[in-house]
MITORPA-19931 format. One record per residue (C-alpha): residue in one letter; x negated, y, z negated. Coordinates in steps of 0.2 Angstrom, whole numbers, always signed. Layout:
# residues N
residuo->A; u->X; v->Y; w->Z
...
This chain:
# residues 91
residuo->X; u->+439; v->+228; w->-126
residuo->X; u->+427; v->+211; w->-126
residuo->X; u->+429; v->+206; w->-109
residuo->X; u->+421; v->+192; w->-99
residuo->X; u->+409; v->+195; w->-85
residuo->X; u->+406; v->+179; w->-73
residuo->X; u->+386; v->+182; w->-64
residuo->X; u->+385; v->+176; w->-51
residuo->X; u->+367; v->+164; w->-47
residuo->X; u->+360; v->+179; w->-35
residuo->X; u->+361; v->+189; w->-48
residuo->X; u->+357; v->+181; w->-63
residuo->X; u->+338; v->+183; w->-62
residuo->X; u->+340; v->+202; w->-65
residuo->X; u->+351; v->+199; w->-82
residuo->X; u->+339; v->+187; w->-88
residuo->X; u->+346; v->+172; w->-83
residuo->X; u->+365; v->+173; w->-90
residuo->X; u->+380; v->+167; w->-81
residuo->X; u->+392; v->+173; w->-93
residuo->X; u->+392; v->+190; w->-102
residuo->X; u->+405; v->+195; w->-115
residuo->X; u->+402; v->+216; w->-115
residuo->X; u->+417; v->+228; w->-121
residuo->X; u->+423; v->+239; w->-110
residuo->X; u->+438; v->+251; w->-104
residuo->X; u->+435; v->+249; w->-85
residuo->X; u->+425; v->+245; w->-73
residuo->X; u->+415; v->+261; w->-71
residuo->X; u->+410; v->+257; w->-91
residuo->X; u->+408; v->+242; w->-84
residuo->X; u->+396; v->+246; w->-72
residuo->X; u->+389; v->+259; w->-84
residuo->X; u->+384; v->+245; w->-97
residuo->X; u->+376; v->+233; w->-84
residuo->X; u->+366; v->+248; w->-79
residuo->X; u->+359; v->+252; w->-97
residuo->X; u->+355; v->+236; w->-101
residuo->X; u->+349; v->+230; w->-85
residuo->X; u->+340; v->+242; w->-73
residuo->X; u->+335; v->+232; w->-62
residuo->X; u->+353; v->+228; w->-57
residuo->X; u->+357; v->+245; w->-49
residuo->X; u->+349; v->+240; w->-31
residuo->X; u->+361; v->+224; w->-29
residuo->X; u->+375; v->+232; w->-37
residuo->X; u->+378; v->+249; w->-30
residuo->X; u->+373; v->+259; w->-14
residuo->X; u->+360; v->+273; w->-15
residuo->X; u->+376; v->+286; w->-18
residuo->X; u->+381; v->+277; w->-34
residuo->X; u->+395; v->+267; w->-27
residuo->X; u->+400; v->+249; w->-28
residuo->X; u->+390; v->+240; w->-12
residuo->X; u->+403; v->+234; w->+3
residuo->X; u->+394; v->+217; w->+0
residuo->X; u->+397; v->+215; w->-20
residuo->X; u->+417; v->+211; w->-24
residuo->X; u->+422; v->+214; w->-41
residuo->X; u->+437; v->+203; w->-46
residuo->X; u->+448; v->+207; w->-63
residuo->X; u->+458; v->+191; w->-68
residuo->X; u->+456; v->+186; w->-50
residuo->X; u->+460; v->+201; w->-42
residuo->X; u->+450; v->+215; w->-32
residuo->X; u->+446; v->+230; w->-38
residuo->X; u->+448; v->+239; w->-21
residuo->X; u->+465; v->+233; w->-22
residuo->X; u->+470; v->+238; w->-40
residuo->X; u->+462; v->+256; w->-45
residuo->X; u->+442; v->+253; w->-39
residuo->X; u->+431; v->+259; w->-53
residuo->X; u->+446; v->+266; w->-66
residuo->X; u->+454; v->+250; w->-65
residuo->X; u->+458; v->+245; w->-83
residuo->X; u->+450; v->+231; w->-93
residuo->X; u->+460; v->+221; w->-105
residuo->X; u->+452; v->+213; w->-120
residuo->X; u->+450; v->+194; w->-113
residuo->X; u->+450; v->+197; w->-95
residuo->X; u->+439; v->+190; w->-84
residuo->X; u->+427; v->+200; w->-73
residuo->X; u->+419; v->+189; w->-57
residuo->X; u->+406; v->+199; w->-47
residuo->X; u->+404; v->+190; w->-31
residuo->X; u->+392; v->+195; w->-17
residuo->X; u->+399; v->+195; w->-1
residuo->X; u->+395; v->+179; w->+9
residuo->X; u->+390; v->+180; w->+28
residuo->X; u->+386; v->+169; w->+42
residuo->X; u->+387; v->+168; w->+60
C-alpha cells in the first residue's frame, strides 16, 4: 500500500534530503525494512543496537503511536500517513 512517510529535519540528511517519502508498505516492520534497504545510514537514529525502535524515535500512523496500536505489526493502509518524530528533551 503507497503510504506517506513525514521525515522529520534530524533525519533528513541520512535520506538525502527528503521530507516526504511515498514507499508501499504492509506495516511498520516493512516499513522499517524498506528505510533500512534504501537508506543505511539510517539504522543508528532509528533503531537500538537489538534491532528495536529507539525509546527516543516515535512513530505515528494517522496521528496515532505505534506503542499504542500493535508496535512493529501495526498495519499500513494505502494513504496513511506515517510521522517519525524524535523524542524531544530538555531540562
Amino acid at each position: 500500500m503507497n503510504a506517506t512517510v513525514l521525515i522529520p529535519e534530524q533525519l533528513r540528511k541520512v535520506v538525502g534530503g527528503d521530507h516526504i517519502l511515498y514507499l508501499d508498505v504492509k506495516n511498520i516492520s516493512d516499513l522499517i525494512e524498506q528505510l533500512l534497504a534504501k537508506y543505511p545510514n539510517i539504522r543508528g537514529r532509528l533503531l537500538t543496537e537489538d534491532g528495536n525502535v529507539n525509546k527516543f524515535i516515535n512513530i505515528y500512523v494517522n496521528g496515532e503511536d505505534i506503542r499504542f496500536l500493535e508496535n512493529r505489526d501495526t498495519v499500513i493502509k494505502e494513504e496513511d500517513e506515517i510521522s517519525i518524530v524524535p523524542a524531544i528533551a530538555g531540562g
